[in-house]
C-alpha positions as protocol buffer text, in pm:
chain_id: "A"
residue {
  index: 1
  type: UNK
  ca { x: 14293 y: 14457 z: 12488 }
}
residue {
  index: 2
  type: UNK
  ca { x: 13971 y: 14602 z: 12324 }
}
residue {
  index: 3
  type: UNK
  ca { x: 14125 y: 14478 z: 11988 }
}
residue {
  index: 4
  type: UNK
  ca { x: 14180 y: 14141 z: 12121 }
}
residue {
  index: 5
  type: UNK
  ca { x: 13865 y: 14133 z: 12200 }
}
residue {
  index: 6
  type: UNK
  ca { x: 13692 y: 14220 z: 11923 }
}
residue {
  index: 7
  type: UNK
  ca { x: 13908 y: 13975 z: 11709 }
}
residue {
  index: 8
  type: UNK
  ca { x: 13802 y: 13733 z: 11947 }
}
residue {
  index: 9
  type: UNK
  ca { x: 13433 y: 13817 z: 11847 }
}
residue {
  index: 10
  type: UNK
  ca { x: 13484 y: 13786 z: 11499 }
}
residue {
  index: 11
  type: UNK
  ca { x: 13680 y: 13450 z: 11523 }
}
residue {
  index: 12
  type: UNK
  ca { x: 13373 y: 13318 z: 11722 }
}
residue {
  index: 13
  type: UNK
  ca { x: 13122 y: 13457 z: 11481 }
}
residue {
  index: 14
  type: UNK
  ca { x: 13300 y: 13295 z: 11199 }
}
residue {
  index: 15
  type: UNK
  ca { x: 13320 y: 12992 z: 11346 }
}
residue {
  index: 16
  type: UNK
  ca { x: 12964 y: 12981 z: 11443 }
}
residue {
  index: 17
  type: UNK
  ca { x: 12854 y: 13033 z: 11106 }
}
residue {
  index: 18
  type: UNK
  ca { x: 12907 y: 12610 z: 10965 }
}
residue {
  index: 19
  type: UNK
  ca { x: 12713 y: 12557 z: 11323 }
}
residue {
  index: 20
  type: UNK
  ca { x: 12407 y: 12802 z: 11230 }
}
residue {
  index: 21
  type: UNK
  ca { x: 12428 y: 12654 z: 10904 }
}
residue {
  index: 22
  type: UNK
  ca { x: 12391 y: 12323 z: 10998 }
}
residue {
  index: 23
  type: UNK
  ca { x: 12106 y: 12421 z: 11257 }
}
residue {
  index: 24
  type: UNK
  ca { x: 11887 y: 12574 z: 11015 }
}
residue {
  index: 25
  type: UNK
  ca { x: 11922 y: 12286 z: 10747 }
}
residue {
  index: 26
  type: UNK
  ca { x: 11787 y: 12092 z: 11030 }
}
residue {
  index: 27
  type: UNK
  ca { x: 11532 y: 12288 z: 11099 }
}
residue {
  index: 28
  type: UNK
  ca { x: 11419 y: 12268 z: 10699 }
}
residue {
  index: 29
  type: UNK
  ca { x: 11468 y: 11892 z: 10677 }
}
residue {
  index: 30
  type: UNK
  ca { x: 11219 y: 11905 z: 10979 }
}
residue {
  index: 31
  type: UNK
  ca { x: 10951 y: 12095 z: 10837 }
}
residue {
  index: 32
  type: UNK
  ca { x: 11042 y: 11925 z: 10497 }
}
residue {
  index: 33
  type: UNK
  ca { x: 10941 y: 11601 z: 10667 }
}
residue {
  index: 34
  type: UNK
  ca { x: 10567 y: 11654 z: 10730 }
}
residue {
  index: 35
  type: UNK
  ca { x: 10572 y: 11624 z: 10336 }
}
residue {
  index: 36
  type: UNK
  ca { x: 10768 y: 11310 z: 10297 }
}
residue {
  index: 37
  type: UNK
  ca { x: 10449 y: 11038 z: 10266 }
}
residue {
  index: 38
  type: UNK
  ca { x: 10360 y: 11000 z: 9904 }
}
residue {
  index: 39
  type: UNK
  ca { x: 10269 y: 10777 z: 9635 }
}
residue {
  index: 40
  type: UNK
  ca { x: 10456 y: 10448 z: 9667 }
}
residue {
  index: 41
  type: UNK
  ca { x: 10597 y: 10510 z: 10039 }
}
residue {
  index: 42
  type: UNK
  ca { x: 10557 y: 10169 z: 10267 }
}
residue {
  index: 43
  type: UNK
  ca { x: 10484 y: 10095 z: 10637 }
}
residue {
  index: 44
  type: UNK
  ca { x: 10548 y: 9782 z: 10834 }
}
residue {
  index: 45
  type: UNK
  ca { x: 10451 y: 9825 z: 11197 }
}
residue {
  index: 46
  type: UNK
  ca { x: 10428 y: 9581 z: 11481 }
}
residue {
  index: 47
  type: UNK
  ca { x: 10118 y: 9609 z: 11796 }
}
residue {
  index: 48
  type: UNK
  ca { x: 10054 y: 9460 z: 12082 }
}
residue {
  index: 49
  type: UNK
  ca { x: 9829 y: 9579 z: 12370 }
}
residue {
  index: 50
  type: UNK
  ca { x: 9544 y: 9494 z: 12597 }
}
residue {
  index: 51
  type: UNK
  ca { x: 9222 y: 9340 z: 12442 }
}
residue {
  index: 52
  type: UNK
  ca { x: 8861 y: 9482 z: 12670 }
}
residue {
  index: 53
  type: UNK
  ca { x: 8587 y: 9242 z: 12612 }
}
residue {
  index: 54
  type: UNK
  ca { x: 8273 y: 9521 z: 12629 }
}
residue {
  index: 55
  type: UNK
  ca { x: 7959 y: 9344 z: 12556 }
}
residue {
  index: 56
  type: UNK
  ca { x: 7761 y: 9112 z: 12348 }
}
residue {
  index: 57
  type: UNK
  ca { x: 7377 y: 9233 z: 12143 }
}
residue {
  index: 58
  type: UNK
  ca { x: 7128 y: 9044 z: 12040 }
}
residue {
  index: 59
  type: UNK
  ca { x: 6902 y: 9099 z: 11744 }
}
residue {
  index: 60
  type: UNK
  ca { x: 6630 y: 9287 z: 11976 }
}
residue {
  index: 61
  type: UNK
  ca { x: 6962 y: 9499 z: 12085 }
}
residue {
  index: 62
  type: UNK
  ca { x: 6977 y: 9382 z: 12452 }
}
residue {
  index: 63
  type: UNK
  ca { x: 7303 y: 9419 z: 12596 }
}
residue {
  index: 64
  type: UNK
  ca { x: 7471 y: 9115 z: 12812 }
}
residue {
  index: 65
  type: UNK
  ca { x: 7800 y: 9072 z: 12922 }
}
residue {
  index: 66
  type: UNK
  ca { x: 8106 y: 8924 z: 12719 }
}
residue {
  index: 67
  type: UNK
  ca { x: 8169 y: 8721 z: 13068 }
}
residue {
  index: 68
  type: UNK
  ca { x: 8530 y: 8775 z: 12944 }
}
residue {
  index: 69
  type: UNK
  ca { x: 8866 y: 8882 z: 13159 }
}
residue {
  index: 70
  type: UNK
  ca { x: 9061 y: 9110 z: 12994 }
}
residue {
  index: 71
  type: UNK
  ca { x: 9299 y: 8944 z: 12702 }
}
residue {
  index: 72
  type: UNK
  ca { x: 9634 y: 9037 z: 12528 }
}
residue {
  index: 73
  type: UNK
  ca { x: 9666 y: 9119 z: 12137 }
}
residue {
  index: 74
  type: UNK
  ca { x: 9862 y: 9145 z: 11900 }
}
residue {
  index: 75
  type: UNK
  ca { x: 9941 y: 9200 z: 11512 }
}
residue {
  index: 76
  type: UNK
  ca { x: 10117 y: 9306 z: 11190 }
}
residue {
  index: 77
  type: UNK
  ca { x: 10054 y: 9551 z: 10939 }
}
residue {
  index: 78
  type: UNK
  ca { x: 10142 y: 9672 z: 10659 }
}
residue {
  index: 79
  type: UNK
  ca { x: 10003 y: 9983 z: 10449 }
}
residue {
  index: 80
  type: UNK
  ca { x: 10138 y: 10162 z: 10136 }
}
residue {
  index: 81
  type: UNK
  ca { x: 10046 y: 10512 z: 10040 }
}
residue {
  index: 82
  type: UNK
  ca { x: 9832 y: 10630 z: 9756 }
}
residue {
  index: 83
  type: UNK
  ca { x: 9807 y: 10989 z: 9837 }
}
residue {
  index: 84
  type: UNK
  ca { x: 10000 y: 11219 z: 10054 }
}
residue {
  index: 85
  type: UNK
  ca { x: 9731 y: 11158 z: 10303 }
}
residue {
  index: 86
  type: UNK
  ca { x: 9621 y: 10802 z: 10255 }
}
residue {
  index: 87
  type: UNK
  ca { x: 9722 y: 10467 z: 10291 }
}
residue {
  index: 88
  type: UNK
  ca { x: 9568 y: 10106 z: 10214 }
}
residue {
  index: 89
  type: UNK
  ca { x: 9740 y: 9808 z: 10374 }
}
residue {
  index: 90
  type: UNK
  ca { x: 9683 y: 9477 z: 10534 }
}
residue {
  index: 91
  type: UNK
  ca { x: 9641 y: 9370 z: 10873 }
}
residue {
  index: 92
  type: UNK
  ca { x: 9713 y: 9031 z: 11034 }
}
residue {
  index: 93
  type: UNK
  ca { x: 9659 y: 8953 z: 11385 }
}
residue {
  index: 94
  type: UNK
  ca { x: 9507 y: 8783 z: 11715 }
}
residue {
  index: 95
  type: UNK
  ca { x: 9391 y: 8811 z: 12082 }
}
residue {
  index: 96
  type: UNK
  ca { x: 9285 y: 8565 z: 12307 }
}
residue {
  index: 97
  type: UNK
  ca { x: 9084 y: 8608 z: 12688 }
}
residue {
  index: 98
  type: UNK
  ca { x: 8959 y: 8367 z: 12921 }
}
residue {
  index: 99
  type: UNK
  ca { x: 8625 y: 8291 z: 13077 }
}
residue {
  index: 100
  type: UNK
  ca { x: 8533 y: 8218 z: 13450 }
}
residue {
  index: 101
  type: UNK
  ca { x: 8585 y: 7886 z: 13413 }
}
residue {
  index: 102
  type: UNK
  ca { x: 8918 y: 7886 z: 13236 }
}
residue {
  index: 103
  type: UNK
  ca { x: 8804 y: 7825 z: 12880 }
}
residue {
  index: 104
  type: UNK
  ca { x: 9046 y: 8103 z: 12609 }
}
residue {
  index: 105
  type: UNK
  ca { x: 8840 y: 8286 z: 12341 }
}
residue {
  index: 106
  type: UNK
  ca { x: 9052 y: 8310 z: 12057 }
}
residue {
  index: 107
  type: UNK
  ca { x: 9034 y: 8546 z: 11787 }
}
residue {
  index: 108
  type: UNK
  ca { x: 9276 y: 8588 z: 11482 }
}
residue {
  index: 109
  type: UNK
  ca { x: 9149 y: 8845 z: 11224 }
}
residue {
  index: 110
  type: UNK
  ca { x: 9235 y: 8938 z: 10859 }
}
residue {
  index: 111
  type: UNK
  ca { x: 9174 y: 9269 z: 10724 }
}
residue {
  index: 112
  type: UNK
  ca { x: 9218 y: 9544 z: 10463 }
}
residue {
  index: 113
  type: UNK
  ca { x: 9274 y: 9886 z: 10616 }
}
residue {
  index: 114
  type: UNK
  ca { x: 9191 y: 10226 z: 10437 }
}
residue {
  index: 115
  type: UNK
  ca { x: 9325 y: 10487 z: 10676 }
}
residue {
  index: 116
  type: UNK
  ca { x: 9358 y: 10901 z: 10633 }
}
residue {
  index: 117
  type: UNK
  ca { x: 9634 y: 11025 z: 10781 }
}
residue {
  index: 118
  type: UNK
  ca { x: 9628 y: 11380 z: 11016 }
}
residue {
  index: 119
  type: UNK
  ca { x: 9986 y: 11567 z: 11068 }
}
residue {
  index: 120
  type: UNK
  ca { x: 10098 y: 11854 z: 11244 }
}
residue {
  index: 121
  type: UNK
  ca { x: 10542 y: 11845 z: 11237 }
}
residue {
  index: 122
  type: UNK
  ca { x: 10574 y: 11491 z: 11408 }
}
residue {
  index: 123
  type: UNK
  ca { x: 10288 y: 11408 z: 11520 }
}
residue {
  index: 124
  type: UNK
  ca { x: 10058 y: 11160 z: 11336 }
}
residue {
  index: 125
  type: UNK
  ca { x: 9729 y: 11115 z: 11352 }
}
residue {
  index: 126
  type: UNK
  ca { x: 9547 y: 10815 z: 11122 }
}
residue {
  index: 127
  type: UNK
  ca { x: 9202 y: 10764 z: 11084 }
}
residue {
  index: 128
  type: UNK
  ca { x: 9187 y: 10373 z: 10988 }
}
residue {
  index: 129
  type: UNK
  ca { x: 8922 y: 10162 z: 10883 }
}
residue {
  index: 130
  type: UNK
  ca { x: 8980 y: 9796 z: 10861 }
}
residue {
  index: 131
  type: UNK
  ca { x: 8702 y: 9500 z: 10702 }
}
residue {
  index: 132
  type: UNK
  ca { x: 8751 y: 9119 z: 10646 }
}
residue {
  index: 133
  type: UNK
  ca { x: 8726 y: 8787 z: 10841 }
}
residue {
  index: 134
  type: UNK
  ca { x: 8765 y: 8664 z: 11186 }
}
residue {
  index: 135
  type: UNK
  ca { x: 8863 y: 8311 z: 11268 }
}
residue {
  index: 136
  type: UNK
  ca { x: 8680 y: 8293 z: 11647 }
}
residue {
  index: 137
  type: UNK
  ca { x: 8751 y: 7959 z: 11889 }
}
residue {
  index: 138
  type: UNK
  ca { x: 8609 y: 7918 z: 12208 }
}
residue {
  index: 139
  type: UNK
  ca { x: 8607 y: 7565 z: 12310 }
}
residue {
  index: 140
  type: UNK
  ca { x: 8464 y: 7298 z: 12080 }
}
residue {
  index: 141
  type: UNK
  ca { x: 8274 y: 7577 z: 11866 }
}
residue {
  index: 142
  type: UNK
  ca { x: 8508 y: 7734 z: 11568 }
}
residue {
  index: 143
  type: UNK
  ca { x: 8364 y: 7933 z: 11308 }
}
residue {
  index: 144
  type: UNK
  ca { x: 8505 y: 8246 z: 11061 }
}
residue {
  index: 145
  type: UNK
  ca { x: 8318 y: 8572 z: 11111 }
}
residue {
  index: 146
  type: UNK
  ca { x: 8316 y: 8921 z: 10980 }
}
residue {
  index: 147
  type: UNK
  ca { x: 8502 y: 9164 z: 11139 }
}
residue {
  index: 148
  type: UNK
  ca { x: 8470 y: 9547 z: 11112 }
}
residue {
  index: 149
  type: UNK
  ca { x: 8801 y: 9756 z: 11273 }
}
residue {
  index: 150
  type: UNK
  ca { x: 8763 y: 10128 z: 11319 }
}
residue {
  index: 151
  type: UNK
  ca { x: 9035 y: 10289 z: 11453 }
}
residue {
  index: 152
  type: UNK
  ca { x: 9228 y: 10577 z: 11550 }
}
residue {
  index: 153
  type: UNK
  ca { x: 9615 y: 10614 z: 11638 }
}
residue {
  index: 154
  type: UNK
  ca { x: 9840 y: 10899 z: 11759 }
}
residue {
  index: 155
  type: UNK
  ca { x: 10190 y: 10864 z: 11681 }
}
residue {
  index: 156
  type: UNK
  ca { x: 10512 y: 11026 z: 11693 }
}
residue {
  index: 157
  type: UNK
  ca { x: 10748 y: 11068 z: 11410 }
}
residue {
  index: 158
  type: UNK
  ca { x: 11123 y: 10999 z: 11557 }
}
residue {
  index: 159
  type: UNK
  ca { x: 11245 y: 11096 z: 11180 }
}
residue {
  index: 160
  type: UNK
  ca { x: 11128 y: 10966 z: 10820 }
}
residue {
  index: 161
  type: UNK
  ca { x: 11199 y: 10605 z: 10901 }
}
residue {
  index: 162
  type: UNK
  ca { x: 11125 y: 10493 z: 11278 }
}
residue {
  index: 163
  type: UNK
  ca { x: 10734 y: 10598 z: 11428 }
}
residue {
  index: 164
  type: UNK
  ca { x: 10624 y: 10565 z: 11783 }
}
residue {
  index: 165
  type: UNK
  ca { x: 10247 y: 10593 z: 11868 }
}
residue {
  index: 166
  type: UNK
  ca { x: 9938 y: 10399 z: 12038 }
}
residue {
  index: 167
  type: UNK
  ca { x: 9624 y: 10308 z: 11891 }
}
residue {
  index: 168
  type: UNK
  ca { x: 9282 y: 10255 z: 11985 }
}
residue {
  index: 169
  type: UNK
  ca { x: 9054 y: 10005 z: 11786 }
}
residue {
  index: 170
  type: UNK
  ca { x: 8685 y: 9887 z: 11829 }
}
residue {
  index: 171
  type: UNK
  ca { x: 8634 y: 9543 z: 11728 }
}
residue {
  index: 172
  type: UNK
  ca { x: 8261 y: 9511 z: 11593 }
}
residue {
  index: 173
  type: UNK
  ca { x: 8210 y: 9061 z: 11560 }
}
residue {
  index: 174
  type: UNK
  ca { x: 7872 y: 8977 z: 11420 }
}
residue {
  index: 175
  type: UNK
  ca { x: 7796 y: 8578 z: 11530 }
}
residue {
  index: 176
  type: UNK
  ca { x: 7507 y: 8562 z: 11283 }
}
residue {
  index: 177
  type: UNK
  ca { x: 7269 y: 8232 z: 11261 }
}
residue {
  index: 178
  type: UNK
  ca { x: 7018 y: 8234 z: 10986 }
}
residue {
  index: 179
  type: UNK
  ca { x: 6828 y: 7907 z: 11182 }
}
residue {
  index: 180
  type: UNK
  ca { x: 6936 y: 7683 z: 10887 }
}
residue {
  index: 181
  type: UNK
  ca { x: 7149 y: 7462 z: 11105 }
}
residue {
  index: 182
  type: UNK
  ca { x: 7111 y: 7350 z: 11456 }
}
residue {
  index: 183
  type: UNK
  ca { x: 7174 y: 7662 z: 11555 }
}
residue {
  index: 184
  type: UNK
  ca { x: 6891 y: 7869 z: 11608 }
}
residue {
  index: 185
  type: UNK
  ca { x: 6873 y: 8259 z: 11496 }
}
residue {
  index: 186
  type: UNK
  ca { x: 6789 y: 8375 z: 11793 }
}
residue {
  index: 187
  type: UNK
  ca { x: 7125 y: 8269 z: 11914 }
}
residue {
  index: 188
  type: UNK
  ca { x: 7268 y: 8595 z: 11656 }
}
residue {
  index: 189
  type: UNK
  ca { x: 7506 y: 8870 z: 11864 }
}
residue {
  index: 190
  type: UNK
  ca { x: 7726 y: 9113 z: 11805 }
}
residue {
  index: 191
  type: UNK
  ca { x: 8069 y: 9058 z: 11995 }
}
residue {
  index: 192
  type: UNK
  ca { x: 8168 y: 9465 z: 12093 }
}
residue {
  index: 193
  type: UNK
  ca { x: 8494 y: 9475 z: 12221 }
}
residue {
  index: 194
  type: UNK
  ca { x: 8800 y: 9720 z: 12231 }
}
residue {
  index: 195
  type: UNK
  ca { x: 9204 y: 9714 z: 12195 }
}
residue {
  index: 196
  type: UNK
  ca { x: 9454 y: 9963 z: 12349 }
}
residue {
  index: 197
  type: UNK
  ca { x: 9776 y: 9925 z: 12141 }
}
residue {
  index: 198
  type: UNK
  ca { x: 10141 y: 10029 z: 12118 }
}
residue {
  index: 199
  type: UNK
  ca { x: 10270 y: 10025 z: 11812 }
}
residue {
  index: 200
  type: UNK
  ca { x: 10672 y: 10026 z: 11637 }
}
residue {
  index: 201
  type: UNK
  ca { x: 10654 y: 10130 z: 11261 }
}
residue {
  index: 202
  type: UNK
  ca { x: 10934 y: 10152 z: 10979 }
}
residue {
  index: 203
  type: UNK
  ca { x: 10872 y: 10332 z: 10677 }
}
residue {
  index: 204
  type: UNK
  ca { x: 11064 y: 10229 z: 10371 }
}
């Protein structure tokens, strides 16, 4: 019986070897991952979230409110990496809100995005900046604007191709006037507002 037995044991053990095997290559193409972003490696990600209108600021930096419910927004992105730790990409996108009396703000930005990127085994972590125009409706009044996008993201890497995560960007809107036109400058201010995002990314 005790022979049996310790056959047994070594059948099992021998067995369990391909198993162990496979477990530990597992284990390496995990840690191997957290070096996978390099030179030349894409990202295409979709967002959408709530958009928080915070406040508007004059030149004299008085604070009023954006008299704004909160909105819905949205976008797509794309970013390519030029460093194991950064990435520069494009971001297209929109949001829209409505005032008390039913009129929808309207807001579709275009930006480029610089962003440094934080890992520890699957989690993500990118520091993004992102600068260019904003095409801003409200009514009868349309104009483009700058737009200045810092954000920051947490994500979770599923494996080297699928990304789950959240973000959280401040939208900084200057409405400037220089008083040339029929606009006043006094009527300059600073649209402050904030979007809570989940995002879907591929890498490819």
């Amino acid at each position: 019986m005790k022979k049996r037995i310790f056959l047994l044991f070594i059948i099992t053990a021998f067995l369990a070897c391909p198993v162990f095997g496979k477990a530990v290559d597992s284990d390496d193409e995990d840690d191997e991952y957290v070096e996978m972003r390099g030179l030349g490696d894409q990202l295409f990600s979709v967002n959408a979230g709530l958009f928080i209108p915070l406040f508007f600021m004059d030149t004299k930096a008085d604070v009023t409110d954006t008299n704004l419910k909160l909105g819905g927004v949205g976008s797509l992105m794309w970013q390519t990496f030029i460093s194991n730790h950064f990435s520069l990409g494009a971001e297209f996108g929109g949001m829209f809100a409505f005032s008390p009396n039913d009129r929808v703000l309207y807001m579709i930005p275009l930006t480029a995005k610089l962003s440094y990127w934080l890992r520890f085994s699957h989690i993500e972590i990118p520091f993004s900046l992102g600068l260019g125009g904003c095409y801003c409706s409200l009514g009868d009044s349309r104009h483009i604007d700058f737009i200045a996008k810092p954000s920051l993201g947490i994500y979770w890497a599923f494996n080297n191709e699928w990304i789950f995560g959240a973000n959280a960007t401040y939208w900084w809107v200057p409405q400037i006037y220089n008083g040339s036109g029929k606009v006043s400058s006094d009527h300059t201010m600073y649209g402050n507002f904030l979007e809570t995002s989940l995002c879907v990314m591929f890498r490819f």
